[in-house]
C-alpha angles and dihedrals in degrees: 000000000000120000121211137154098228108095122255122244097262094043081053085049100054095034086061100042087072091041093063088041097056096051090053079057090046097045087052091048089049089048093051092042087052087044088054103044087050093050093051094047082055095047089044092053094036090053089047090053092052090054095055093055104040080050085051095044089050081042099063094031084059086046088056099034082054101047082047085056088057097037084061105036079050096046087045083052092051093042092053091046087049094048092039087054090044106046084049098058099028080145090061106056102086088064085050105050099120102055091038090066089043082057099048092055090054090044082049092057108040085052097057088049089059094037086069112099089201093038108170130235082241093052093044086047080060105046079055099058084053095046091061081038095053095044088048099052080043083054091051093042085051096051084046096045088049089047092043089047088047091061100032085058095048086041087064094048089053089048098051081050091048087040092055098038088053087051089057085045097061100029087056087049097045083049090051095035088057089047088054097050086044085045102046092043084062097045088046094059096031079067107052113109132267122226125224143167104019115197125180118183126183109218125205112203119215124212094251092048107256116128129227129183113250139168099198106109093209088058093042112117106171134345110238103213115195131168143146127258124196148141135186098225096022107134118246117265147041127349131155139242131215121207115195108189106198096201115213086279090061092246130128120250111224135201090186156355088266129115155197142218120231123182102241103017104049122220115352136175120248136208098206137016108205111193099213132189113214132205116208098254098359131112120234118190110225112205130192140159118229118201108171088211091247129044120304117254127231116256134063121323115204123205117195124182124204133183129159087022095293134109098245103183142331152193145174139217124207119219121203131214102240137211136285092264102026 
């Protein structure tokens, strides 16, 4: 039995079989460490990629945060100029009615776009859209508010001249219409007529009808009463005359409950009401025949006569007692 150091055949043998079994493992390690690395190349781009968007994503989501922001500070803007312009010509909206609620539309809509928490860029490019719409029609509101104040303002000049003029007016008239009352009391009582020749004749009736003057109060009958009315500017047609007969005891005699109005005595009954047509400046003789209803009494008969209110003339007859035989 020799003894060497140099390996046998089969010692060779089995010293090379585990050599060709341990580089397979190594070439599957080398081909997962590749795999890894590779994997986590990938993770590492696709991470990255994912960075990049999301930073685009927060990107864009700032952007429009940020345009909302602006749509709003400029729509704030619009609505303070609107309501700065409004509260200052509250007079005026009636006039602008139709383009107010033109206005109110557009302010409705713009509003809904910014009440939306995901507006999109498409919505706010909208609201944009509304917001120059909406300054444009405040433009025009504000041309026509300047326009409407303009003449509203030349309207009320007009009005403080109208209003003066008016004051003139009436003062002028309050002035003539005082004249003319003046004017036609004067008149009124410059045209009242004028008495005259009063005549008052007891009259004593026969049986066979003839008449005969007497002043004996038991053979009295009736009282004829005549005088003349006239005046100078008293206008042409009918008046009438009222006739008052004060019998001896100081009392009226009256044919009736009826009254009349003078001017400085009241109401006062009448005897007789004599409807009389006048002629400017010309006399007219008035007649009537007094009977008191029962026999005349001695004493002192008045007979006063009244027209326009005022007592235009008067006289009296005296009736005597008479003798035995008279």
């Amino acid at each position: 039995m020799s003894t060497t150091n140099f390996p046998t055949p089969d010692q060779e043998t089995k010293t090379r079989a585990p050599q060709k079994g341990s580089g397979a493992k190594n070439a599957i390690i080398g081909v997962l460490a590749a795999g890894v690395i590779g994997l986590g190349s990938y993770m590492a781009y696709d991470k990255n990629k994912t960075g990049e968007k999301m930073q685009q994503q927060e990107t864009t989501i700032a952007k429009v945060t940020d345009e909302k922001s602006d749509i709003q500070v400029s729509f704030d803007a619009s609505l303070a100029r609107l309501d700065s312009m409004t509260s200052a010509n509250n007079g005026l909206n009636s006039k602008l009615a139709d383009k107010n609620a033109e206005i109110a539309k557009t302010k409705n809509e713009i509003r809904s776009i910014l009440n939306k928490k995901n507006a999109t860029a498409a919505e706010l490019g909208r609201a944009k859209m509304l917001i120059a719409s909406l300054n444009d029609k405040i433009t025009g509101l504000e041309a026509d508010v300047a326009r409407l104040t303009t003449e509203n303002q030349g309207l009320n000049n007009d009005k403080v001249v109208l209003t003066q003029e008016k004051e003139k007016l009436t003062t002028d008239l309050t002035a003539t219409t005082e004249a003319k009352t003046n004017l036609e009391k004067k008149v009124d009582v410059a045209s009242t007529l004028n008495a005259s020749n009063i005549v008052i004749t007891p009259v004593n009736v026969k049986r066979n009808g003839k008449e005969k003057v007497s002043t004996t109060a038991k053979r009295v009958d009736k009282l004829l009463v005549s005088f003349d009315v006239n005046n100078r500017i008293a206008e042409p047609g009918s008046t009438d005359v009222y006739v008052v007969v004060i019998g001896p005891d100081g009392a009226p005699v009256a044919s009736s409950n009826e009254t009349f109005t003078t001017r400085e005595e009241g109401d006062k009954s009448y005897t007789a009401k004599l409807p009389v047509e006048i002629e400017t400046a010309k006399s007219k003789n008035v007649e009537f025949a007094f009977a008191p209803g029962s026999n005349f009494q001695q004493g002192s008969y008045k007979i006063m006569i009244y027209q326009n209110g005022f007592l235009i003339g008067q006289g009296t007859r005296e009736l005597k007692k008479g003798g035995l035989f008279s």
